[in-house]
C-alpha positions as a LaTeX table, in Angstrom:
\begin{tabular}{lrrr}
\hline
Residue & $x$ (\AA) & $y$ (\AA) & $z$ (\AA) \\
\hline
Unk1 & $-11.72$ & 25.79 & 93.46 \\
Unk2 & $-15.13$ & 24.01 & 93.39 \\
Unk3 & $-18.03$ & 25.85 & 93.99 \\
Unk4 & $-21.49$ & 24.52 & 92.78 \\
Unk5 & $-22.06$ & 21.15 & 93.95 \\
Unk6 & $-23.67$ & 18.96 & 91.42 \\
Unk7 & $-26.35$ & 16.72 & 91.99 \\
Unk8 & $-25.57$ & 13.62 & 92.04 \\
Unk9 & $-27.33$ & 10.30 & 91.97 \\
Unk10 & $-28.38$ & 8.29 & 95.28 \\
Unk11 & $-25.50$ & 5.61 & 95.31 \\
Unk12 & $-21.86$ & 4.59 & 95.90 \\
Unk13 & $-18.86$ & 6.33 & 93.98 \\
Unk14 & $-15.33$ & 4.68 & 93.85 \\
Unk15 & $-13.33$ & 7.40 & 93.64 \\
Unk16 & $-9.23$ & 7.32 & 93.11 \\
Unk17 & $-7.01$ & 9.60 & 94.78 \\
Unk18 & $-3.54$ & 10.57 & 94.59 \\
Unk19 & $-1.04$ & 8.13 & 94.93 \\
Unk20 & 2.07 & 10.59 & 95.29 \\
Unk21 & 1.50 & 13.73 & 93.32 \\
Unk22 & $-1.81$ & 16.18 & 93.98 \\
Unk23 & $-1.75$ & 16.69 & 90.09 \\
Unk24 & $-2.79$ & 13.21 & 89.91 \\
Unk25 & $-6.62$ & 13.58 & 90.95 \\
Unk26 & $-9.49$ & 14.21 & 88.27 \\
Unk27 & $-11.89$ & 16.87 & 87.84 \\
Unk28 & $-14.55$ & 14.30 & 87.79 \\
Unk29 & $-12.84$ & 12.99 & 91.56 \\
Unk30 & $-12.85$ & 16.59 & 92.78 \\
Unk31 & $-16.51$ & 16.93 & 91.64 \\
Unk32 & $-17.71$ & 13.77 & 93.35 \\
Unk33 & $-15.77$ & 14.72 & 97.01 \\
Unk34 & $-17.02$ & 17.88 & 96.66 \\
Unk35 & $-20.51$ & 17.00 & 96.28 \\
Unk36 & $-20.96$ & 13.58 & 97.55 \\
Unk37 & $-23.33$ & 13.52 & 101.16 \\
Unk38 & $-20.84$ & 11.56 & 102.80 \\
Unk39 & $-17.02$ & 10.13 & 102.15 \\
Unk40 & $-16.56$ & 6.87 & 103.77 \\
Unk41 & $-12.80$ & 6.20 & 103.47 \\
Unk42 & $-9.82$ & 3.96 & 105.56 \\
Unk43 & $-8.10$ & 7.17 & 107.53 \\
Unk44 & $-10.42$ & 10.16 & 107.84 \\
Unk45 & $-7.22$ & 11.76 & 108.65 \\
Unk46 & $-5.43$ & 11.36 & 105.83 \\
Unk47 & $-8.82$ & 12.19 & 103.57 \\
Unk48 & $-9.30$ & 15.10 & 105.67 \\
Unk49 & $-5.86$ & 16.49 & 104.35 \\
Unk50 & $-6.30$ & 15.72 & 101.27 \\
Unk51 & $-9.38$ & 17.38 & 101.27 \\
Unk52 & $-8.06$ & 20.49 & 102.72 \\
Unk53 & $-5.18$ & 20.78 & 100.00 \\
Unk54 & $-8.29$ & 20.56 & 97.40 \\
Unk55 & $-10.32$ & 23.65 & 99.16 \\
Unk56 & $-12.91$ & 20.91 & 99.96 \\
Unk57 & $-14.40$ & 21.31 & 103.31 \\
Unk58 & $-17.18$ & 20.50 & 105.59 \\
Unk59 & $-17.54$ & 17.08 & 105.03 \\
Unk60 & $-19.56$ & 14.24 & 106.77 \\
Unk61 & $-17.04$ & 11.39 & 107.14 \\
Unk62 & $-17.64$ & 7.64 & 107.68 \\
Unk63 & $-14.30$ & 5.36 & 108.51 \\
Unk64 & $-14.50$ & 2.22 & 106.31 \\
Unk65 & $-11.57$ & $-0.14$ & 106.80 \\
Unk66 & $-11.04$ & $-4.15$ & 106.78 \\
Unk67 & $-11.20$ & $-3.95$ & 111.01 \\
Unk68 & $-15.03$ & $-2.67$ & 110.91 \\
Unk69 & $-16.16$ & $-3.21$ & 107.09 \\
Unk70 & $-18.97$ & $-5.63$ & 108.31 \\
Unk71 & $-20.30$ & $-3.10$ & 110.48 \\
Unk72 & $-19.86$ & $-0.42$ & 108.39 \\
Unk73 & $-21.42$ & $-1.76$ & 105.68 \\
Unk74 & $-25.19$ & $-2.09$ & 106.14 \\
Unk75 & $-24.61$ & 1.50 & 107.41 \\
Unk76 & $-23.76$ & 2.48 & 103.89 \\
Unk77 & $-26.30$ & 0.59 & 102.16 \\
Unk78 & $-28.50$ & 2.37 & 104.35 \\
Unk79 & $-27.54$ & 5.94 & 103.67 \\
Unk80 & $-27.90$ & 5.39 & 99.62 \\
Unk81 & $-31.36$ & 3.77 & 99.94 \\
Unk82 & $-32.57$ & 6.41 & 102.09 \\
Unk83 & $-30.75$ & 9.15 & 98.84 \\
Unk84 & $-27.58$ & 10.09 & 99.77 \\
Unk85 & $-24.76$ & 9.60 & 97.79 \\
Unk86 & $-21.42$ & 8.08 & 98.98 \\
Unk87 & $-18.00$ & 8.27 & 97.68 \\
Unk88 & $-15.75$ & 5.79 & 98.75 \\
Unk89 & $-12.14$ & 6.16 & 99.05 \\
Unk90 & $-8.48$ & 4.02 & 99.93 \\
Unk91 & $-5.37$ & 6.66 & 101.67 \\
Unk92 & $-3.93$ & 6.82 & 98.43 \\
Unk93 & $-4.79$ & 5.37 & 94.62 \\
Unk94 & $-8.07$ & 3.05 & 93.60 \\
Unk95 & $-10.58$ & 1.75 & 96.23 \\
Unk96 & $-10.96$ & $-1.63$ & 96.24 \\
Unk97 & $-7.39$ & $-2.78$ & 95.44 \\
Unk98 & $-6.10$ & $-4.45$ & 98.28 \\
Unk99 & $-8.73$ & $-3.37$ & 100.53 \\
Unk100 & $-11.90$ & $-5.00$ & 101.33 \\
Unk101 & $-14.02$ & $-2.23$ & 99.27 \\
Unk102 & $-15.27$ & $-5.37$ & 96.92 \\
Unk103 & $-17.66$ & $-6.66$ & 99.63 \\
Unk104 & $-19.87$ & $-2.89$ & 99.75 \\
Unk105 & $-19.82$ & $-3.09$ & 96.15 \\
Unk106 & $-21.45$ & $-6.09$ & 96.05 \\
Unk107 & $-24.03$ & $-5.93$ & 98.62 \\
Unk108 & $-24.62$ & $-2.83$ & 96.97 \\
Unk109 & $-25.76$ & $-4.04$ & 93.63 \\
Unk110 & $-27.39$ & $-6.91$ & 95.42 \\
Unk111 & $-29.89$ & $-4.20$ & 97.07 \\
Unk112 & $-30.43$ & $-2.65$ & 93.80 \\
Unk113 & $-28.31$ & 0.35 & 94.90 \\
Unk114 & $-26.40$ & 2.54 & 91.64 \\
Unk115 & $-22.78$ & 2.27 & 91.71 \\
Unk116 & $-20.06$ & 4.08 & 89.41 \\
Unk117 & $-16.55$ & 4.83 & 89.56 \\
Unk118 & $-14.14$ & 7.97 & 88.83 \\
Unk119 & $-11.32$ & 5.97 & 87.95 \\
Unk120 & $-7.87$ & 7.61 & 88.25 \\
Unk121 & $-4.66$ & 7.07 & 89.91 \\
Unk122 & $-3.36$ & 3.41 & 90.17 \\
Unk123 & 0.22 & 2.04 & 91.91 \\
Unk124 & $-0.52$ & $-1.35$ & 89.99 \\
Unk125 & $-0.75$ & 0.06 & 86.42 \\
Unk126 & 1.72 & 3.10 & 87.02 \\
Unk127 & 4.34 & 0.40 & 88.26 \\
Unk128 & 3.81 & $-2.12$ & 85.68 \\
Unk129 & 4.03 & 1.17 & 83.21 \\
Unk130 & 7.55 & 1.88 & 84.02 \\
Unk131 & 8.72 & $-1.10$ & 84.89 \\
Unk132 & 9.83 & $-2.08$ & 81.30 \\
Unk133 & 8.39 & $-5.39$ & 81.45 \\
Unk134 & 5.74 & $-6.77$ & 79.26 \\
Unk135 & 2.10 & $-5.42$ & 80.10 \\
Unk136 & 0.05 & $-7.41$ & 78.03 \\
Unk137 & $-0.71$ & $-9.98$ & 80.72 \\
Unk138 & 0.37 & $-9.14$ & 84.16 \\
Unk139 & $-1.17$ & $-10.30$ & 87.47 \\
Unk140 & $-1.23$ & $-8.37$ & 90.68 \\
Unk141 & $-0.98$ & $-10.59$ & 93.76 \\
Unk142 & $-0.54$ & $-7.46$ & 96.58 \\
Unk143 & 1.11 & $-7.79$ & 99.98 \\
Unk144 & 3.04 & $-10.53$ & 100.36 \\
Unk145 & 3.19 & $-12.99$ & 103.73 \\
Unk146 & 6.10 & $-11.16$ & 105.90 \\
Unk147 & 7.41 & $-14.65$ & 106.78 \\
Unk148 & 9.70 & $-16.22$ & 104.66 \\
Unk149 & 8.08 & $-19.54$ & 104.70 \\
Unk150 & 4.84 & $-18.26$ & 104.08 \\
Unk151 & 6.50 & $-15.87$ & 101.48 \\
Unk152 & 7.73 & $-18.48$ & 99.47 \\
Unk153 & 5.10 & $-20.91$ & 99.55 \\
Unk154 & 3.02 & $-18.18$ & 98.09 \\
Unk155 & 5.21 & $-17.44$ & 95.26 \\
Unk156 & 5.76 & $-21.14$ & 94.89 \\
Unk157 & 2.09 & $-21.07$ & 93.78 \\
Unk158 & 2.62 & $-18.37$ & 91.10 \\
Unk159 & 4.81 & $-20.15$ & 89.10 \\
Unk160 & 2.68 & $-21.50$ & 86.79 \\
Unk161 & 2.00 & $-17.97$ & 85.85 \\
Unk162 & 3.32 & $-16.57$ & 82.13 \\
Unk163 & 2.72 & $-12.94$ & 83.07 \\
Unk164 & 4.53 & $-9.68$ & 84.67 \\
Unk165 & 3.57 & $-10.32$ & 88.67 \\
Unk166 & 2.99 & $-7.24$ & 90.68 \\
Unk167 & 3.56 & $-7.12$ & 94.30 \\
Unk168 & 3.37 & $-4.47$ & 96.88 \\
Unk169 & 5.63 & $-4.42$ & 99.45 \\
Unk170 & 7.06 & $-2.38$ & 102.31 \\
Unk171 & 10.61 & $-0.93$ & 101.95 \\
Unk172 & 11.77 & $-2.48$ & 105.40 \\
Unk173 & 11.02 & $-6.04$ & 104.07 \\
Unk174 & 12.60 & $-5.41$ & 100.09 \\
Unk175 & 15.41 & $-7.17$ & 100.26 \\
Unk176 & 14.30 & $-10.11$ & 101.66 \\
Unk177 & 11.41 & $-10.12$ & 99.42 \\
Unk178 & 13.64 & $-9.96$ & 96.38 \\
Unk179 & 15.61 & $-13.13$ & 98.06 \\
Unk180 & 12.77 & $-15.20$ & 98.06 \\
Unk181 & 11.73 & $-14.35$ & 94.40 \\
Unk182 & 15.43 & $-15.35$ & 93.10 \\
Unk183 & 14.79 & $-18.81$ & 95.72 \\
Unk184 & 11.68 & $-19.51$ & 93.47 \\
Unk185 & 11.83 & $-17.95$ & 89.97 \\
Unk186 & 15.69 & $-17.38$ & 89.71 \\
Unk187 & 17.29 & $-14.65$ & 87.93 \\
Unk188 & 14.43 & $-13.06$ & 86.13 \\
Unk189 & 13.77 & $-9.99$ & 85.07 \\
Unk190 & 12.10 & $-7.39$ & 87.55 \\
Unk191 & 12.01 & $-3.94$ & 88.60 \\
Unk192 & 11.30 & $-1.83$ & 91.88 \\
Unk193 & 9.66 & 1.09 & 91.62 \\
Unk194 & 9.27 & 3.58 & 94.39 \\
Unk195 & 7.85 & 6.87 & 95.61 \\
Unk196 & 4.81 & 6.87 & 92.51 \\
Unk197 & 4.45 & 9.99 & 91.14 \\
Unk198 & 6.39 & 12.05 & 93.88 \\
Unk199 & 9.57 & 14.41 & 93.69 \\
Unk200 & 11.69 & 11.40 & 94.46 \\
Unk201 & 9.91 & 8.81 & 91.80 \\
Unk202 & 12.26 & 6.03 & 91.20 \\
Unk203 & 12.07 & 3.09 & 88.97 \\
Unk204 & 15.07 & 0.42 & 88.64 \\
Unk205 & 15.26 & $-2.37$ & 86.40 \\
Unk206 & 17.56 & $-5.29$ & 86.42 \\
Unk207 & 17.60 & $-8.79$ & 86.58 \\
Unk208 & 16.94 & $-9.99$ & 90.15 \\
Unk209 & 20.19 & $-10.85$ & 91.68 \\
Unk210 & 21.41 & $-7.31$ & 90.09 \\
Unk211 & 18.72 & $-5.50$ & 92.00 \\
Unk212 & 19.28 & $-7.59$ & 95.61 \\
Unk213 & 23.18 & $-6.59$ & 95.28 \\
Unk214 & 21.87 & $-2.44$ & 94.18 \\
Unk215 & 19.69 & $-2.57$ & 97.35 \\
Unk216 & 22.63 & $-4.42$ & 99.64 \\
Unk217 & 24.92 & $-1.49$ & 98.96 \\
Unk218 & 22.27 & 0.96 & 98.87 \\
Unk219 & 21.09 & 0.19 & 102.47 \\
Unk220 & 17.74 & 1.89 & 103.81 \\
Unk221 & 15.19 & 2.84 & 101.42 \\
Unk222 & 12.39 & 5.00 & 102.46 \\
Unk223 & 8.25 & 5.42 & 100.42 \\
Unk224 & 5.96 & 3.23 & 99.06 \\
Unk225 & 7.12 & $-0.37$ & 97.31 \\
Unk226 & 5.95 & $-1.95$ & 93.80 \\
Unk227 & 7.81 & $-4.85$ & 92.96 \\
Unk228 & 7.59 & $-6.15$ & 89.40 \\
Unk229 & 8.81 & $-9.15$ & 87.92 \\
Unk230 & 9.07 & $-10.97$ & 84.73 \\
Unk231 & 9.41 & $-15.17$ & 85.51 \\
Unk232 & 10.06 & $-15.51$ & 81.58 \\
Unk233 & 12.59 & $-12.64$ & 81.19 \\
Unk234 & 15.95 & $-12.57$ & 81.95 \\
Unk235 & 17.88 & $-9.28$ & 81.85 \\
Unk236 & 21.75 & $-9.97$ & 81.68 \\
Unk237 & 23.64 & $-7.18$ & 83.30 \\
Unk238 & 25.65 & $-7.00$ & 79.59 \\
Unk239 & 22.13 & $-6.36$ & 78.08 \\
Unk240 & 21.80 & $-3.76$ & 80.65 \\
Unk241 & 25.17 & $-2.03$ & 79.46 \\
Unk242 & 25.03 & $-2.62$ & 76.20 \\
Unk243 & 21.45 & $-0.56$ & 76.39 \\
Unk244 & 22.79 & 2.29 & 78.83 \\
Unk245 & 25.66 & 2.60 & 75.88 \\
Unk246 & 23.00 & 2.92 & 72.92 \\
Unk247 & 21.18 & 5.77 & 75.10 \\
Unk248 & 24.88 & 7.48 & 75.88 \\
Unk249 & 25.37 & 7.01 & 72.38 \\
Unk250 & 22.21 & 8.72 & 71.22 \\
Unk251 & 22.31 & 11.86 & 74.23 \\
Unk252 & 25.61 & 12.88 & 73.01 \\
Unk253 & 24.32 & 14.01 & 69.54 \\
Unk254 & 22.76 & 17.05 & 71.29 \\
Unk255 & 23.92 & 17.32 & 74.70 \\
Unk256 & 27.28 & 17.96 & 77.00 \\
Unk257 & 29.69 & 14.96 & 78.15 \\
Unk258 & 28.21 & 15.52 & 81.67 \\
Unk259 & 24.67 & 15.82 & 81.05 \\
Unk260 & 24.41 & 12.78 & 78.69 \\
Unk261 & 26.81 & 10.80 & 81.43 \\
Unk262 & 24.18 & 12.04 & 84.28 \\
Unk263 & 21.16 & 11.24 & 82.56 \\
Unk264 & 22.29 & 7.51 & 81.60 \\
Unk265 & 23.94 & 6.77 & 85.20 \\
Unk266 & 20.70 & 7.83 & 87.14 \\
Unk267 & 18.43 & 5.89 & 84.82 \\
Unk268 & 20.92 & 2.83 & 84.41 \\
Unk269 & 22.71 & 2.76 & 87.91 \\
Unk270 & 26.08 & 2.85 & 86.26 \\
Unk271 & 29.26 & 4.29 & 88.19 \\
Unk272 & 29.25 & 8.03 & 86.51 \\
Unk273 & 33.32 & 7.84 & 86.17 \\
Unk274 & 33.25 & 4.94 & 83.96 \\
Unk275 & 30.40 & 6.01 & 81.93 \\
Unk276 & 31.95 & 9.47 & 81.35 \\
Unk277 & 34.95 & 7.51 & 80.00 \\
Unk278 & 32.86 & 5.43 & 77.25 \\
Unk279 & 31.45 & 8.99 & 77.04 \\
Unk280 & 34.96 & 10.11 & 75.63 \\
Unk281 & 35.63 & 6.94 & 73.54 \\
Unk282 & 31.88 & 7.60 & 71.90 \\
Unk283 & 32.43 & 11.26 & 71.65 \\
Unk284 & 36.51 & 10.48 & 69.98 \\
Unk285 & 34.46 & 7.90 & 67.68 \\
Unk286 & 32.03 & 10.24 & 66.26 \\
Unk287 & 34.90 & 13.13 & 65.61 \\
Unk288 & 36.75 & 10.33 & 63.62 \\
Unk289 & 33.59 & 9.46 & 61.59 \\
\hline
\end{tabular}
């Protein structure tokens, strides 16, 4: 636990916070909330627990959202010239992604004001990390429209673009989100990942029509959303055996029939009684060897 508070600089701190997991904030984070004169953040609820989980208490708090951002921000502005330091954060991950954050940071800089941020926790690069696609260009576009119109018109518009697309999206609205990207890009490549960084962390990757028929039979899903897709990338479901096989293949050298067969059906969604029988035919074809 923190107990010196350092002293920082008159000025506006970005500061990530966990998206999932409480290991996932930085010293440098805990520093800055501990110290900062004031936190302006979206929920001073949900800050307020997260504070308490991190021993941080006492706090002067200042509600910054998209309903009351013009408002709020003059306020701010107003705090840091006058030498206080304010550390701004979102519920969950990196201010300023897919919240109106952008707008205090520049008016800030515009009234000469010193701005920094403790980077940290992000849904958009953790996704795109185990999503398997390719990250050397990728493009986030956020929350898509909830209509499907709208949806598609928007994604219409992306097409153009020779990257891995990141969307957020809520779990109630997944499958018909997934629709809409095979009515515009077709059967690309794209994964969902849920739950970031939490016990229940789950990342699936198929090709889309593969993942709309795994969420049909599925039914409810529950956490936070990142959709990722690939428009130049198919991924055949044979290409998807064929690679749950090689890893089967390779577990078996060190561990048990029904480890291996457990490991490879939770990362590959593959029925566990058919992989335990290539299992056998691997296991048969290595004795013989």
């Amino acid at each position: 636990m923190l107990d010196t508070k350092k002293n920082l600089i008159p000025g506006l701190y970005l500061v990530s916070t966990p998206i999932g997991n409480l290991g996932d904030i930085t010293h440098r984070a805990e520093e800055v909330l501990f110290s900062a004169d004031i936190i302006a953040c979206e929920d001073t609820r949900v800050t307020g627990k997260l504070l308490d989980l991190l021993g941080i208490r006492g706090k002067n708090f200042l509600s910054y959202h998209e309903h009351n951002a013009d408002i709020i921000r003059p306020k701010v502005i107003s705090f840091i010239l006058s030498g206080k330091s304010v550390a701004l954060v979102s519920d969950a991950g990196t201010p300023l992604i897919s919240d109106p954050g952008y707008r205090l940071v520049r008016d800030c800089f515009d009234q000469g004001c010193y701005v920094t941020s403790c980077p940290g926790a992000s849904a958009v690069l953790t996704a795109l990390q185990l999503s398997g696609l390719p990250t050397d260009k990728f493009f986030f576009y956020g929350f898509l429209p909830s209509k499907q119109a709208a949806k598609e018109k928007e994604l219409i518009k992306l097409k153009g673009i020779s990257a891995s697309i990141i969307f957020y999206e809520s779990p109630h609205r997944l499958l018909d989100t997934l629709r809409s990207i095979f009515e515009v890009f077709g059967n690309c490549s794209g994964a969902v990942i849920r739950e970031l960084t939490k016990h229940f962390e789950e990342s699936i990757r198929f090709n889309i029509l593969d993942l709309i028929k795994y969420y049909q039979d599925r039914g409810e899903v529950k956490g936070e959303v990142v959709i990722v897709i690939n428009p130049l990338e198919e991924v055949s479901s044979f290409e998807r055996e064929e690679e749950a096989k090689n890893l089967l293949y390779k577990l078996l050298d060190f561990l048990s029939l029904k480890d291996a067969t457990a490991i490879v059906s939770e990362q590959y969604k593959i029925n566990k009684k058919l992989l335990y029988e290539e299992a056998l035919k691997i296991k048969d074809a290595k004795a013989n060897r």
